[in-house]
C-alpha positions as protocol buffer text, in pm:
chain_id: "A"
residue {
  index: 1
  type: UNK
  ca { x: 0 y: 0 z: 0 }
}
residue {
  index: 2
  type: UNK
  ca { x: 176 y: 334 z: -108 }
}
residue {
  index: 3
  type: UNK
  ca { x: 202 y: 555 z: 205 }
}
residue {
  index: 4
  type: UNK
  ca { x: 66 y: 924 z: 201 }
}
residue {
  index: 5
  type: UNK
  ca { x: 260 y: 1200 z: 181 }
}
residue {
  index: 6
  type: UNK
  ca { x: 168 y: 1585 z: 213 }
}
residue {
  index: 7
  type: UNK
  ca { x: 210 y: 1724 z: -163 }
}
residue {
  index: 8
  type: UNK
  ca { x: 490 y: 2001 z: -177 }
}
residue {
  index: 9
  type: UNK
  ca { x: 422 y: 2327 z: -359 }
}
residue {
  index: 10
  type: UNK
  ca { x: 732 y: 2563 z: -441 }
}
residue {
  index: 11
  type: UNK
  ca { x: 614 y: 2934 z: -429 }
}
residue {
  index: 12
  type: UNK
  ca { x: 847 y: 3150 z: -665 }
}
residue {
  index: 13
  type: UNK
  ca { x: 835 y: 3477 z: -539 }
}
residue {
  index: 14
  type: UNK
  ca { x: 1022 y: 3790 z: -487 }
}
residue {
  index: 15
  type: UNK
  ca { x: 792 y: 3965 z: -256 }
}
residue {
  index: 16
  type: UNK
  ca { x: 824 y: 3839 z: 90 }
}
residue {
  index: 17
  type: UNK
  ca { x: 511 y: 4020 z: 177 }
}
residue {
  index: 18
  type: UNK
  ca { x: 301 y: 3850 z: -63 }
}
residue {
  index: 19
  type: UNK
  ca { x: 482 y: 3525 z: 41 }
}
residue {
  index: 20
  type: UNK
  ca { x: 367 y: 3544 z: 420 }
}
residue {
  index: 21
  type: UNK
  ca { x: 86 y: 3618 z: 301 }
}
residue {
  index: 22
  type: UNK
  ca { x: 8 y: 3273 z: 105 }
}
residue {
  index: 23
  type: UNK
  ca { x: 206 y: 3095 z: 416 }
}
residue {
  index: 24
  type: UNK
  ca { x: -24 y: 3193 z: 631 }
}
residue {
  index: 25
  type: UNK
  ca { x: -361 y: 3053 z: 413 }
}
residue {
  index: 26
  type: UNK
  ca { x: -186 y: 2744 z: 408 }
}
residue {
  index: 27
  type: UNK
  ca { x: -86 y: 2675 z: 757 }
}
residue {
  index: 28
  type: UNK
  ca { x: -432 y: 2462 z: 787 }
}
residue {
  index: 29
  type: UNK
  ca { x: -350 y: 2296 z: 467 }
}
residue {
  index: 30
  type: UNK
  ca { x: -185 y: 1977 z: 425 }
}
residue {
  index: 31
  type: UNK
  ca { x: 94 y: 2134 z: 198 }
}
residue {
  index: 32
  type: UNK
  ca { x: 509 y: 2144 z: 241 }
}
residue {
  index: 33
  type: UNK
  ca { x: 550 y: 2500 z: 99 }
}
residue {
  index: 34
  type: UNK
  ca { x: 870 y: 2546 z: -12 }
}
residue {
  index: 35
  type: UNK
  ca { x: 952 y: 2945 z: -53 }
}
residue {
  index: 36
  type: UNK
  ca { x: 1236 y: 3104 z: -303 }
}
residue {
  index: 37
  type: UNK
  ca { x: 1234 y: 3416 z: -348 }
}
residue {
  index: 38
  type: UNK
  ca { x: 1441 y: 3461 z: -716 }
}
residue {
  index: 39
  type: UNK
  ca { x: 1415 y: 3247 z: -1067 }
}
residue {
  index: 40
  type: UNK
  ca { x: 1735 y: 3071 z: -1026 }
}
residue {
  index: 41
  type: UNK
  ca { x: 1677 y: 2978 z: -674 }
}
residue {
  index: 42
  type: UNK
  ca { x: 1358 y: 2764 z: -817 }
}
residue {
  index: 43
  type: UNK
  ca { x: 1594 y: 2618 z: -1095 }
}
residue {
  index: 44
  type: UNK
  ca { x: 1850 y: 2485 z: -818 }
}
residue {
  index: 45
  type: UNK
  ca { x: 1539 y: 2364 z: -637 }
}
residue {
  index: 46
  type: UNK
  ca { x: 1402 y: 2162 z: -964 }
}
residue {
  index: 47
  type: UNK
  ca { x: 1710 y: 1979 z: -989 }
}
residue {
  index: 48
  type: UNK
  ca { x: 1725 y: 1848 z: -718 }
}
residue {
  index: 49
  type: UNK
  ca { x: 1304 y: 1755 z: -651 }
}
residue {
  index: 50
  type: UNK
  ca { x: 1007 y: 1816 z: -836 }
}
residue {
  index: 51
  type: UNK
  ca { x: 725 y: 1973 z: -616 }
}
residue {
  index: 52
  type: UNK
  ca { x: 356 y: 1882 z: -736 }
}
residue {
  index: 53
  type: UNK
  ca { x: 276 y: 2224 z: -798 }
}
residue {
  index: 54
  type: UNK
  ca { x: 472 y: 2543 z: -882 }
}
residue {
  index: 55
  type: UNK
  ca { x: 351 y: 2892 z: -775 }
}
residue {
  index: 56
  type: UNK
  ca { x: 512 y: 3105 z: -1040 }
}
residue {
  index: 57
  type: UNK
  ca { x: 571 y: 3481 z: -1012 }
}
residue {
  index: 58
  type: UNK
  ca { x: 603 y: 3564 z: -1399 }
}
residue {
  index: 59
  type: UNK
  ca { x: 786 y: 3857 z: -1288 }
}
residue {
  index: 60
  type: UNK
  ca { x: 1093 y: 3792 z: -1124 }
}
residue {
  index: 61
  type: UNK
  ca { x: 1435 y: 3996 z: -1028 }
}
residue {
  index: 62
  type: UNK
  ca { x: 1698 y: 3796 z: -1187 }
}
residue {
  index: 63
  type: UNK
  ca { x: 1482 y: 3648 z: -1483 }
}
residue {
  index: 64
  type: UNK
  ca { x: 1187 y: 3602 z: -1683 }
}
residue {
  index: 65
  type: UNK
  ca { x: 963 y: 3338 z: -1509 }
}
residue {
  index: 66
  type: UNK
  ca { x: 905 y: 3181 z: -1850 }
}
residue {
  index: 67
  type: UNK
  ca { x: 1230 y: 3055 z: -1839 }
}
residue {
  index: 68
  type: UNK
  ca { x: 1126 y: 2816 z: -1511 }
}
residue {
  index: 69
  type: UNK
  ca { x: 802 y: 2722 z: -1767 }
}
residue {
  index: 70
  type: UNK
  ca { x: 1027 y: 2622 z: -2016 }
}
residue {
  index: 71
  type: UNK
  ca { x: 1258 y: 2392 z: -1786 }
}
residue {
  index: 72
  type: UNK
  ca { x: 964 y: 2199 z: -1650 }
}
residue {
  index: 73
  type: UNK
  ca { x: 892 y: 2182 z: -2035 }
}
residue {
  index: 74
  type: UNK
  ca { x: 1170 y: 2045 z: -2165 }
}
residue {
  index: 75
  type: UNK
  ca { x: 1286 y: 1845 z: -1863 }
}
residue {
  index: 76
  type: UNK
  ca { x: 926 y: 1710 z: -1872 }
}
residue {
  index: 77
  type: UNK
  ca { x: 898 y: 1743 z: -1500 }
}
residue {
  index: 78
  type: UNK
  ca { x: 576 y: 1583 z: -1326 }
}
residue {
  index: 79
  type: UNK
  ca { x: 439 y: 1872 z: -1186 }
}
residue {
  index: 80
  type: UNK
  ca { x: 191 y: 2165 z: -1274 }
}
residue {
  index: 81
  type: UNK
  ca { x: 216 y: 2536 z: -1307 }
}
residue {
  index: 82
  type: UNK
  ca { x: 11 y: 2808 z: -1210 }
}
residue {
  index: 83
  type: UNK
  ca { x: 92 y: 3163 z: -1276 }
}
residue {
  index: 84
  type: UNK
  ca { x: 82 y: 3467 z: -1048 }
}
residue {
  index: 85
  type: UNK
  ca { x: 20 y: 3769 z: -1239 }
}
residue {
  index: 86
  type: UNK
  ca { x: -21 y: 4125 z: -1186 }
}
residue {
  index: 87
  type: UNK
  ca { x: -298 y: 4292 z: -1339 }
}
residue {
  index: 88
  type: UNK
  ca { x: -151 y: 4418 z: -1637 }
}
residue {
  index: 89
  type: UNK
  ca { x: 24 y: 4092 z: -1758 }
}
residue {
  index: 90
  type: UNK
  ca { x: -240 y: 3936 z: -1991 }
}
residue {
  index: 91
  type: UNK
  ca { x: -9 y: 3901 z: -2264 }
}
residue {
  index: 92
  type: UNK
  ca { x: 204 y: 3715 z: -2039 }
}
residue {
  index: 93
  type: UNK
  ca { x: -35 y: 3504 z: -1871 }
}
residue {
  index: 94
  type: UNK
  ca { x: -163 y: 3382 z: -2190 }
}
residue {
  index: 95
  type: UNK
  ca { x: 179 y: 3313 z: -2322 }
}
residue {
  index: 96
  type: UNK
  ca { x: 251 y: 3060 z: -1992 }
}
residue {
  index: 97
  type: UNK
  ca { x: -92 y: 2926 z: -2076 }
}
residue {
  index: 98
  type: UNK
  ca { x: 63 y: 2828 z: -2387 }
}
residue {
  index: 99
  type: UNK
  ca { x: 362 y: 2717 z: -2233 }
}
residue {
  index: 100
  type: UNK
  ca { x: 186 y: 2470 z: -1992 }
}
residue {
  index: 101
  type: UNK
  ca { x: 95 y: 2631 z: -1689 }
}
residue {
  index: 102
  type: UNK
  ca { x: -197 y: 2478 z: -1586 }
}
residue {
  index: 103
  type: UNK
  ca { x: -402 y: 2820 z: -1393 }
}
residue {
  index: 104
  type: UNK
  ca { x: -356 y: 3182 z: -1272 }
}
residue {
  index: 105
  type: UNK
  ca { x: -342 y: 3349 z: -984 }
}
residue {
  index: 106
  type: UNK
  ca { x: -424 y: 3756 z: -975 }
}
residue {
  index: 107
  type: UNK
  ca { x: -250 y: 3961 z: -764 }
}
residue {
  index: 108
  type: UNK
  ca { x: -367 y: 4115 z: -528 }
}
residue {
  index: 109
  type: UNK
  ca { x: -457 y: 3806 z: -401 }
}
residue {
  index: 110
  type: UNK
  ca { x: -814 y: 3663 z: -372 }
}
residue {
  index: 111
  type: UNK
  ca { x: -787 y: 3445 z: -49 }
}
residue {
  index: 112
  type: UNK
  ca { x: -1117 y: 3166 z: -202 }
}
residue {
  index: 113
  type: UNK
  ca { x: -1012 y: 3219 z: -517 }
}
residue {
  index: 114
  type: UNK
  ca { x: -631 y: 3147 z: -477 }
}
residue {
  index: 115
  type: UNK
  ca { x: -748 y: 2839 z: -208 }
}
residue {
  index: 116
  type: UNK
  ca { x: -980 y: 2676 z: -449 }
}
residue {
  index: 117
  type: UNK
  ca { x: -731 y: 2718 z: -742 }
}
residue {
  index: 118
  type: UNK
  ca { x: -501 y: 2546 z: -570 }
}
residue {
  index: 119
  type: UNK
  ca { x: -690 y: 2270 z: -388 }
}
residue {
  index: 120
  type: UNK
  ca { x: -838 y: 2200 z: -806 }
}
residue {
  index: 121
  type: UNK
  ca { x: -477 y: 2156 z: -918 }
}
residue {
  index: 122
  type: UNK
  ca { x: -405 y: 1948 z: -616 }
}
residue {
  index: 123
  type: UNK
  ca { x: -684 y: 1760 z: -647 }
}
residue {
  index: 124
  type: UNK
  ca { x: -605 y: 1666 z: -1030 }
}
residue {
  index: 125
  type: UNK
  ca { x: -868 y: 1900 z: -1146 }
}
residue {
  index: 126
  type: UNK
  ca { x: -608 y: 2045 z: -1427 }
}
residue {
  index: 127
  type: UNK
  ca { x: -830 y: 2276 z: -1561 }
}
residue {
  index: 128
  type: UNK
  ca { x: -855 y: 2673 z: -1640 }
}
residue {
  index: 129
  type: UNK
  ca { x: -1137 y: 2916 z: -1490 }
}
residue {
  index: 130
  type: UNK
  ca { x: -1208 y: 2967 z: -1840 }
}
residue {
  index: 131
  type: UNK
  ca { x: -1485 y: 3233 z: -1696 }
}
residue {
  index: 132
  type: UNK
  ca { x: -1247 y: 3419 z: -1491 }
}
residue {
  index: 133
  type: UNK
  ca { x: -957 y: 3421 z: -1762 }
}
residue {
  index: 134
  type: UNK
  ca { x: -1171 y: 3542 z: -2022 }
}
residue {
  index: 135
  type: UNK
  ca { x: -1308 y: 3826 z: -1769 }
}
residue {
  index: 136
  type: UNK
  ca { x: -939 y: 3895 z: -1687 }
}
residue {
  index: 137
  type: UNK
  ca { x: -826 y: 3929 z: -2039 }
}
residue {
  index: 138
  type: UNK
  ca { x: -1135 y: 4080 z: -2210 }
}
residue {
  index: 139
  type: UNK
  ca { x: -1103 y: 4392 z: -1953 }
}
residue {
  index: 140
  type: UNK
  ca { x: -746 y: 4481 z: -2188 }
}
C-alpha cells in the first residue's frame, strides 16, 4: 500500500510580503511549501526535486519566469504550473498558458479564489477558470 505523503508546492516569489501572506492561508492545509524568493533559486530547487505544484511569479528579479516554464517543459517534469500575475500581464499570462501552466493566480490576491485554485490543481482538477480568464483578459 503506497504511504501518504503531504504534496509540496514551491512558491516562486520575490515579494516576501506576498509570500507570508500565502504561508499563512496554508498553515491549515496539508501542503510542504517550499519558498524562493528569485528564478534561479527555483531552478537549483528543480534539480534536485520536483514539487507537485509550482507557484510562479512571472515577474521575477533575476529572470523572466518563462524561463522556469520552459525547464519543467523540456525536462518534462511531473508537476503543474500556475501563474501569479499582476494585473496588467495578460499578454504574459496567456503566453505561460501556452507554455503549460496549468491556472492563474491575480495579484492582489483573492484568499477563495487562490485556495480553491489550488486545492483543483491538487486535487487533479487540471483545468482553467475559463470564466475568470476570459473576464481577466477581455477587460485589456
Amino acid at each position: 500500500m503506497k504511504s501518504y505523503t503531504k504534496p509540496t508546492v514551491l512558491l516562486v516569489e520575490q515579494s516576501s510580503c506576498f509570500a507570508t501572506t500565502v504561508q499563512s492561508l496554508l498553515e491549515k492545509e496539508t501542503i510542504n511549501l517550499i519558498h524562493v524568493d528569485t528564478a534561479t533559486a527555483a531552478l537549483k530547487y528543480l534539480v534536485q526535486s520536483v514539487p507537485d505544484v509550482i507557484l510562479l511569479d512571472l515577474e521575477n528579479p533575476d529572470m523572466d519566469g518563462m524561463n522556469i516554464l520552459n525547464s519543467v517543459q523540456l525536462q518534462q517534469l511531473d508537476c503543474n504550473v500556475i501563474v501569479i500575475a499582476g494585473s496588467n500581464s495578460a499578454d504574459l499570462v496567456v503566453e505561460a498558458m501556452h507554455h503549460g501552466a496549468v491556472d492563474m493566480i491575480e495579484k492582489p490576491l483573492n484568499k477563495t479564489q487562490f485556495l480553491k485554485t489550488l486545492r483543483n490543481v491538487l486535487n487533479g482538477q487540471k483545468y482553467i477558470h475559463s470564466i475568470e480568464i476570459y473576464k481577466y483578459l477581455s477587460d485589456f
